[in-house]
C-alpha positions, 0 to 999 in steps of 0.5 A: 500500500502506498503512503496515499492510500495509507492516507486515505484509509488509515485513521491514527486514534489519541487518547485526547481531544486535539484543538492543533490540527484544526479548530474546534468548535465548543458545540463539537467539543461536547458532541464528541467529548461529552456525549455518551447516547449519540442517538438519544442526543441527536433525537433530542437537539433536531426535530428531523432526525433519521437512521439509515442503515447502510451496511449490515455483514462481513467486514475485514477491520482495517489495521487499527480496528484490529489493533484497537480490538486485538483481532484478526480476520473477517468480523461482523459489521454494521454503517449506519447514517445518522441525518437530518433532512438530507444532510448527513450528520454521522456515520457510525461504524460497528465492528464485532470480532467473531466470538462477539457475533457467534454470542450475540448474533440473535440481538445484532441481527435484529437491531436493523435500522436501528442505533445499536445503542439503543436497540442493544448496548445500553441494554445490557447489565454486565457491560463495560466502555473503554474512554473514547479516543479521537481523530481527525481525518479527510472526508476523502478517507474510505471509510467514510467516501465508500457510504458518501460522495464528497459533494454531500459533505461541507467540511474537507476533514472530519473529528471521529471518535470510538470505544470499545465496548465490552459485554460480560467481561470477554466479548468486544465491540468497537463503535466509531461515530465520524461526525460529517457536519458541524452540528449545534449545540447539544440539548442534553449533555452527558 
């Protein structure tokens, strides 16, 4: 792979939010530092407000989703947008190593175009969250490019952050959210 591609597809996650790279927003700072219910939040701060599901099958986690994850080969995975209007707001992207699906395949099936938040995590007793960590990378980037073209975008880079959730004390999954557009003020925090 050369070092374009590496670009292009590649995301380098920190454990701190970082204001060098580019400017940050005191709205954006709280939707990615302060928010632990994206969907729940969203619902609460625009009035239009949909779920799209655009991906739900087998994926090949890039190198730092295994990393992240500490896995290898094929996994289960899950694209959903969350818009208002047309206007793309998020795009979440879920990753389940396959000891995690063979568990849980029954539940994850079921949740459709639903948050797996909502529909799943925020649901379970025994279940633990790693701290978010953060990026920030171009819209030109696969993972998000693959579900959007550019043209649908108005900004050129896009903060991400993810965690690691982990059900029962041996069953990960990593949920990453890329926040595609500047979005106002939460209404509820935390």
């Amino acid at each position: 792979m050369d070092g374009n591609a590496k670009l292009r597809n590649g995301v380098v996650w920190r454990d701190l939010l970082s204001h060098e790279l580019m400017p940050l927003s005191q709205s954006m700072q709280l939707w990615l530092s302060q928010i632990e219910r994206l969907t729940q939040t969203l619902s609460e701060t625009f009035n239009q407000w949909s779920l799209d599901l655009l991906y739900h099958g087998k994926v090949m986690p890039t190198s730092d989703e295994k990393k992240l994850l500490n896995c290898e080969g094929d996994c289960f995975g899950r694209v959903i947008l969350h818009k208002n209007a047309m206007k793309p707001l998020v795009l979440g992207r879920v990753i389940v190593p396959q000891k995690t699906y063979e568990k849980f395949s029954v539940e994850l099936d079921a949740i459709g175009a639903s948050s797996i938040g909502e529909k799943f995590l925020f649901g379970q007793k025994n279940i633990s969250r790693s701290p978010f960590k953060y990026a920030l990378l171009s819209v030109t980037n696969e993972r998000i490019l693959k579900w959007l073209p550019e043209d649908d975008l108005s900004l050129k880079f896009a903060y991400a952050r993810t965690s690691i959730f982990t059900l029962e004390g041996k069953y990960p999954l990593m949920v990453s959210e890329f926040f595609l557009n500047e979005l106002p003020l939460p209404l509820v925090v935390g």
